[in-house]
VMD Tcl script that draws the C-alpha trace (Angstrom):
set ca {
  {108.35 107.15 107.92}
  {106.77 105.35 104.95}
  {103.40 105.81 104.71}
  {102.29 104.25 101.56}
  {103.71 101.82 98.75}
  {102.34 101.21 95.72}
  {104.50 98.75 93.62}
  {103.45 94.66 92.40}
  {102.43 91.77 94.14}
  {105.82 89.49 94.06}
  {104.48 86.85 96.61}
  {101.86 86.33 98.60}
  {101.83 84.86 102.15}
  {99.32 83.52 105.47}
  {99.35 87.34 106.91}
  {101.19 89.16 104.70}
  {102.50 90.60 100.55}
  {105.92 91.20 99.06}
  {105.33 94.31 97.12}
  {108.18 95.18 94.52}
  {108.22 98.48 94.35}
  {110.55 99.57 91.36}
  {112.93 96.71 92.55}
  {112.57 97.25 96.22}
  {110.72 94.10 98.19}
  {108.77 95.33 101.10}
  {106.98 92.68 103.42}
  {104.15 94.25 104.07}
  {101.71 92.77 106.98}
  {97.85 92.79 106.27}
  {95.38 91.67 108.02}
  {92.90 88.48 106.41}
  {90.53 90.78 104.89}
  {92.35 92.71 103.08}
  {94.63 90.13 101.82}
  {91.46 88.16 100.63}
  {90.65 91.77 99.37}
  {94.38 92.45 97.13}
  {94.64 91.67 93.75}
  {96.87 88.04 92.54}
  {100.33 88.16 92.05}
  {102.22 90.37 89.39}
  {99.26 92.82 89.87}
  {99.94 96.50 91.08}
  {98.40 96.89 94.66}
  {98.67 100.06 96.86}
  {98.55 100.06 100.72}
  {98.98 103.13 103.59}
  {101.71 101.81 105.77}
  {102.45 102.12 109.33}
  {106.21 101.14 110.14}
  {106.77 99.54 113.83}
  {110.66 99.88 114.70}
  {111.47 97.38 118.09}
  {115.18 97.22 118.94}
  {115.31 93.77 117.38}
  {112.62 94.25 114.75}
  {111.41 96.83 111.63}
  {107.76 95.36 110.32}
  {105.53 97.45 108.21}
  {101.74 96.99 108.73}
  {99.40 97.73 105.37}
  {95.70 99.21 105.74}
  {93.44 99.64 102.00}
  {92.14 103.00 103.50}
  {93.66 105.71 105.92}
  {90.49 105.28 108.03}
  {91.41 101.77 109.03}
  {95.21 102.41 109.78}
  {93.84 105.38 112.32}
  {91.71 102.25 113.46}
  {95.03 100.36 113.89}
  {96.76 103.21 115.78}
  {94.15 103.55 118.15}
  {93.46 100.15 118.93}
  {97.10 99.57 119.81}
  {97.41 101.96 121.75}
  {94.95 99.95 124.44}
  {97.74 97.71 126.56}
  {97.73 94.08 125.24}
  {97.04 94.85 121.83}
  {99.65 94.56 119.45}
  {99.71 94.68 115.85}
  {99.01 91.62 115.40}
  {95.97 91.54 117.67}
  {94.78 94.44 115.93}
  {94.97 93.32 112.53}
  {92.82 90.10 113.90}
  {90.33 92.68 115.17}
  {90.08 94.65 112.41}
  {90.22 91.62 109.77}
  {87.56 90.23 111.91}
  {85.05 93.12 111.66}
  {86.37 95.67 109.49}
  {86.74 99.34 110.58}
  {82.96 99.86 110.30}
  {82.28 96.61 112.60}
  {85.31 97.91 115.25}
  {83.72 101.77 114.87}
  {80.06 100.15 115.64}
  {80.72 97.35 118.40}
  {82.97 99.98 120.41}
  {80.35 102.63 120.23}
  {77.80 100.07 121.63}
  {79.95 98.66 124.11}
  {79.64 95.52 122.53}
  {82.52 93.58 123.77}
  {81.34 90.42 122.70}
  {81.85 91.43 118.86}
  {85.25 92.37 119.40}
  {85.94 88.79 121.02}
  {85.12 87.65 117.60}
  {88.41 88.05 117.03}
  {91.15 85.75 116.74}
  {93.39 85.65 120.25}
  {91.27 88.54 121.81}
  {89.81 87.41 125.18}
  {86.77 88.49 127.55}
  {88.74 90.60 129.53}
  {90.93 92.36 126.83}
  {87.70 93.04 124.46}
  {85.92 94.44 127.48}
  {89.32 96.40 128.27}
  {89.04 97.91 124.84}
  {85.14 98.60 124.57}
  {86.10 100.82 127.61}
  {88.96 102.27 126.73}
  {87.80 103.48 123.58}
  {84.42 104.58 123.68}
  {85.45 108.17 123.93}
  {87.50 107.87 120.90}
  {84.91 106.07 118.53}
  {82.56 109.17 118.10}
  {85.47 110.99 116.27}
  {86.69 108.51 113.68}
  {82.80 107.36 112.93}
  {82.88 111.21 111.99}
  {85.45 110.92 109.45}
  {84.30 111.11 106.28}
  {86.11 108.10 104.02}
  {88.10 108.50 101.56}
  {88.87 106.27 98.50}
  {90.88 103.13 98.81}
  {94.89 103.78 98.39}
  {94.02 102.68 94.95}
  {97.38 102.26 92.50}
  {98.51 104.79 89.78}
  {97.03 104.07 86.40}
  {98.66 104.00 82.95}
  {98.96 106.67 80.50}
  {96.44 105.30 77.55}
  {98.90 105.16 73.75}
  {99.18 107.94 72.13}
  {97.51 107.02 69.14}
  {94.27 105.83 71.30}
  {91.14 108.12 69.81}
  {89.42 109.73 72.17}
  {86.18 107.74 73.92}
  {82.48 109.04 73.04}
  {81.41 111.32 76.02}
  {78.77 109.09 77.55}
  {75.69 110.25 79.42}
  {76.47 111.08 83.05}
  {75.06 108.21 85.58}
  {72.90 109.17 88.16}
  {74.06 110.02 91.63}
  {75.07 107.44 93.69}
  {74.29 107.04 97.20}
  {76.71 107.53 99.74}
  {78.73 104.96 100.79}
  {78.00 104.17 104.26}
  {80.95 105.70 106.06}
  {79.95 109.10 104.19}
  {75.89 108.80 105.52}
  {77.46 107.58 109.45}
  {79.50 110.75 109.36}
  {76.86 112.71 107.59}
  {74.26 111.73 110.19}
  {76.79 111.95 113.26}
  {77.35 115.58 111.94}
  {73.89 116.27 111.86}
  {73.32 114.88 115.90}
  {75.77 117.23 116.67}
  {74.22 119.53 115.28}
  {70.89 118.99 117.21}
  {72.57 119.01 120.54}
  {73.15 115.76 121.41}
  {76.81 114.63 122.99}
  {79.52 113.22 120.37}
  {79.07 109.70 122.73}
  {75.00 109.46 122.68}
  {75.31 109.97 118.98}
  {77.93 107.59 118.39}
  {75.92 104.84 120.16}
  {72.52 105.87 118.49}
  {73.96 105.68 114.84}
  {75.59 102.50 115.32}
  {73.18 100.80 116.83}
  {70.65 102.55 113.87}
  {73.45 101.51 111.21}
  {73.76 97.51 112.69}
  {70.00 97.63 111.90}
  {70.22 99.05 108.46}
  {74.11 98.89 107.05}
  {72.96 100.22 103.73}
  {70.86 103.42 104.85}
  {71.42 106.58 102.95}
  {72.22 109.95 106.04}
  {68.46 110.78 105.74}
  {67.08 107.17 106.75}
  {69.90 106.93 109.24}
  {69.10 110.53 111.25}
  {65.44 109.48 111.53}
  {66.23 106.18 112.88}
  {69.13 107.32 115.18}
  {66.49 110.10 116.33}
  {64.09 107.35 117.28}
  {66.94 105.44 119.60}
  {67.71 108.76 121.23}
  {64.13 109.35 121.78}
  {62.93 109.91 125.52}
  {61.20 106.71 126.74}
  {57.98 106.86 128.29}
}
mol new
graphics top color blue
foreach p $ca { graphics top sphere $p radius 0.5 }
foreach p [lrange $ca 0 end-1] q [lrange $ca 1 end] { graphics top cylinder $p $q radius 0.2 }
display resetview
């Protein structure tokens, strides 16, 4: 199984790169955001793979980040979503868009989507809202970002600058942060799911503190 390439940019197509890796060409299908999101060709680009094998057919499907190719497996395995569909879906809306309109419920979103219909975003909304809670969990990781070059040898060292101040988290790292932290307080993987999506659609940029309280207030008894 390949399950990541890191090699140049030989050609770039509508859905899809030619990455050279050390000689080797590898189509490698992406969907429209991240090709919009890869660097030009004869740059070095690095992708997690996922390799589909058909009787008649080998294609290999690229994802910037492993939480979007779990994203991928999961939405195909819904019937009547292929790759293809899914690459729509997720270049549509991103892994954080799919993670917070299936949490919702929110068809509609998904039908945003090139090709995806009424009755095949309402089949995945339902289909997957049991499965949403645990990959809004997962904690992000960096971006299958390529190898960099040894600096020359006879490169002096850099002046040790001051260190920055700490950054907020991104917002995958405060959704699973505050998802954690619901848990935590008793309330169901599925009620917290919906509460910090809807609380995140609100607020996309909200650091885990701002997006507990707000999720807290959703889940709030009415009355």
């Amino acid at each position: 199984m390949i399950g990541k390439l890191t090699g140049v940019i030989d050609m770039r197509g509508p859905d899809h790169v030619l990455l050279d890796v050390r000689g080797v060409g590898y189509i490698v299908h992406v969907s429209e955001r991240t090709l919009m999101a890869l660097p030009g060709r004869g740059e070095v680009a690095a992708l997690y793979t996922e390799l589909v094998v058909r009787e008649d057919l080998m294609q290999l499907f690229g994802f910037p980040t492993l939480l979007e190719k779990e994203w991928h497996r999961v939405l195909t395995s819904v019937q009547g979503v292929g790759a293809k569909a899914s690459l729509a879906i997720l270049g549509a809306l991103g892994p954080e868009g799919v993670s917070r309109a299936i949490a919702l419920g929110d068809a509609g979103a998904l039908r945003k989507a090139p090709g995806v219909g009424p009755k095949l975003a309402l089949r995945i909304a339902n289909e997957l809202k049991d499965k949403a809670p645990a990959l809004m969990a997962v904690v992000e990781t960096a971006p299958a970002a390529p190898a960099q070059s040894a600096a020359p040898e006879a490169e002096a060292p850099a002046p040790v600058a001051p260190a920055p101040a700490a950054a907020p988290l991104p917002a995958s790292n405060a959704v699973a942060e505050a998802m954690s932290a619901l848990g935590n307080l008793g309330y169901s993987p599925s009620d917290a799911a919906r509460a910090v999506a809807e609380a995140q659609a609100s607020a996309p940029d909200a650091a885990t503190p701002a997006l507990i309280r707000a999720a807290l207030r959703l889940l709030a008894p009415k009355g």
